[in-house]
N, C-alpha and C positions, 0 to 999 in steps of 0.2 A: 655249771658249778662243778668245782674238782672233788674226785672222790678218795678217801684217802683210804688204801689196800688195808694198810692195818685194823681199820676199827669197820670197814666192810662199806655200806652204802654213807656213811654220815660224814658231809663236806667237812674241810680244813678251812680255818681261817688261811692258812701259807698256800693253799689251794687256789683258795680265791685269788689271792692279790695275783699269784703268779699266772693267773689266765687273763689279767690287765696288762696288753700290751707297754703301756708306758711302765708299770712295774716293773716289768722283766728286763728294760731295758737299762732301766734304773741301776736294778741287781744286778745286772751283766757290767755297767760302771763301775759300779762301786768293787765288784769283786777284780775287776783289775788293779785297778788303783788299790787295791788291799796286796794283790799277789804284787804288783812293782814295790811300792812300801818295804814291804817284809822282804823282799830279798836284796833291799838296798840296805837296807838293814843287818841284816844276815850276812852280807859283804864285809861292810864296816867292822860289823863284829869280827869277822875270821881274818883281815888287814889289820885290825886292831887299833882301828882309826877312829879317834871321838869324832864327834861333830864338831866340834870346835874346831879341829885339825881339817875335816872335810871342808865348812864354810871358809877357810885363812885359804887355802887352794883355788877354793871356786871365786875369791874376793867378792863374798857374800859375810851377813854375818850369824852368828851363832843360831839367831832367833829364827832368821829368815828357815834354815835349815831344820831347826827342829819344827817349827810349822808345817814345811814338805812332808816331814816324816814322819807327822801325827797326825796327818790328812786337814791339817785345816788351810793350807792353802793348795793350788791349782799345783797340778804337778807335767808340766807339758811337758813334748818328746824330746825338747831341745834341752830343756833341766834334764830329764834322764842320761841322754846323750854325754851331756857338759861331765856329770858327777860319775860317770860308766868310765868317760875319760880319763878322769882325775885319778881313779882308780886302778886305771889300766885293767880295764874289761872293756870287752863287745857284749850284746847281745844279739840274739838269735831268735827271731819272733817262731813261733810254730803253732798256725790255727789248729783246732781241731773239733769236726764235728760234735754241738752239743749234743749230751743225751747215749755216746757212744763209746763207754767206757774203758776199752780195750785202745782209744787214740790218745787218750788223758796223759798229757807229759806227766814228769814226777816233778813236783814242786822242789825246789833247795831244801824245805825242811824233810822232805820224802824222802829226799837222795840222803841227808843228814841221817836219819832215825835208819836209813836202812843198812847205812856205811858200821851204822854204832852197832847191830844189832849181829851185824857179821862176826 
């Protein structure tokens, strides 16, 4: 059972789940697919490109595209790729050990908030 620092010896429920192998892996899913999302997102925004304008490029249509970009449908490397394209971006994978704060890239909205903050 996980012990949460703050309240001393008394488990967490977020404790628990995240010592379930399939949990974690779950969570490790889904927070990708959240950080690819939002900076596809975050793109569009600073191109200044609707979705309408992105789907007419990708010869997809409007719906298809906002269901990518509200997670409800599959978002594979090759969509990424296609719509990274359309955009005129690459990406740049970069792992880094979980749990080791000091390797943690800065997210788009990081680099945002820190750009604004200068």
């Amino acid at each position: 059972m996980a012990m949460d620092t703050k309240r001393g010896s008394e488990p967490t429920l977020l404790g628990e789940y995240l010592e379930d192998p399939e949990f974690a892996k779950l969570l490790a899913q889904e927070d990708l697919i959240l950080e690819v999302t939002e900076t596809l997102c975050e793109l569009l925004e600073k191109e200044k490109i609707s979705r309408k304008e992105l789907a007419d490029r990708l010869g997809k249509s409007k719906g298809f595209i906002s269901q990518l970009l509200n997670g409800g449908r599959n978002l594979t490397l090759r969509t990424v790729a296609d719509i990274l394209h359309v955009l005129g971006y690459k990406v740049a994978l970069t792992p880094y050990k979980e749990g080791d704060p000091g390797q943690e890239p800065e997210t788009p909205s990081q680099v945002k908030q820190s750009k604004s903050l200068a």
